[in-house]
N, C-alpha and C positions, 0 to 999 in steps of 0.2 A: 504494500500500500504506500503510497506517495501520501497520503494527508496528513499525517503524524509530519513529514519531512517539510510540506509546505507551511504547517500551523507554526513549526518550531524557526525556518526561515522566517516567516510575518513577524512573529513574537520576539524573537532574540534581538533584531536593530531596536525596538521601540523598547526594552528592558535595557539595553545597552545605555540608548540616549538618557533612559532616567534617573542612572548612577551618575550622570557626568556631574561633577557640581559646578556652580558657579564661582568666577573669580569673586574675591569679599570686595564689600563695597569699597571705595575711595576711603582715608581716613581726612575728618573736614580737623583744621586748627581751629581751636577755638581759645577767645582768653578771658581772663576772669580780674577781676579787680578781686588785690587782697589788704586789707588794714589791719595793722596787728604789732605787738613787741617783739624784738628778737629777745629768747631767752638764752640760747645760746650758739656756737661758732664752730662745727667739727670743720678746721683747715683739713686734716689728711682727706675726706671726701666730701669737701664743699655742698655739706650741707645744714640750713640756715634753719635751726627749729624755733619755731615764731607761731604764737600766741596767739590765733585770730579771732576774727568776727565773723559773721555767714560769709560767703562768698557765695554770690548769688549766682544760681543754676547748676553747683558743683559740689558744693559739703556746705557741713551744719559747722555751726564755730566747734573749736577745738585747738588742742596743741600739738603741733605735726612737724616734721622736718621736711624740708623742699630743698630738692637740688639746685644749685645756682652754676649754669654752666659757664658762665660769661665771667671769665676775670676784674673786669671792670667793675661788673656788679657787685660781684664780691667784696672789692674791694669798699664799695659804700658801707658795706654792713658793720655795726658792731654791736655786741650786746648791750641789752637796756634800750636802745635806742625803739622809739616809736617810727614805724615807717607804713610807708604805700606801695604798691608793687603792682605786678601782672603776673598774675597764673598763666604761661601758654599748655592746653590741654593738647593732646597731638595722639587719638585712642586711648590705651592703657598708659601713658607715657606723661609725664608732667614736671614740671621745672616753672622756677620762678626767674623773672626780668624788668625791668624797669624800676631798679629799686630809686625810690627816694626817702628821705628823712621829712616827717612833719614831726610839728610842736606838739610837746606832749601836752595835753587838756589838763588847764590850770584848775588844779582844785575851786570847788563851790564858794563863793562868797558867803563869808556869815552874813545872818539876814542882819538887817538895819533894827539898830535899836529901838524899842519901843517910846513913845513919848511919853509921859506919868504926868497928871493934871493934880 
């Protein structure tokens, strides 16, 4: 009988074609504003662990280290310091850049004294 030999020629291209998988999507960069302290400075693997705030669309606050690839940046950093930066996200993969230094938020004013009649 040929139909056993013809089903399994029909069948085997269209079983073949449905293993094939597709290449993975493009990875898009994406960057994230981060505001936070540095706590502290590992030189041997340049990485900056800093104190932050949400970073919106990417994590909840928290205290994390981030790799800082860029010598430059690096060199802005030092602990204690209050800074601003960019998360660049790039898939699984994340590093921080654009570090800058702001002023750290001057303590509350005591409130004004009361008047006494």
């Amino acid at each position: 009988m040929n139909a056993p030999r013809f089903v399994l020629a029909a069948v085997l291209p269209m079983l073949l074609v449905g293993c094939v998988s597709k290449p993975p999507a493009p990875v898009t960069e994406k960057r994230h504003e981060i505001r936070g302290e540095v706590l502290r400075l590992n030189a041997k693997d340049k990485v900056a662990m800093i104190k932050h705030g949400e970073i919106k669309d990417f994590m909840e606050a928290m205290t994390m280290g981030f790799e800082v690839r860029e010598d430059a940046q690096w060199a802005k950093l030092r602990e204690g310091m209050q800074m601003k930066g960019i998360i660049v996200e790039l898939g699984q993969d994340y590093w921080l850049t654009a570090v800058e230094e702001v002023p750290a938020r001057a303590p509350a004013a005591p409130p004004a004294p009361k008047e006494t009649k």
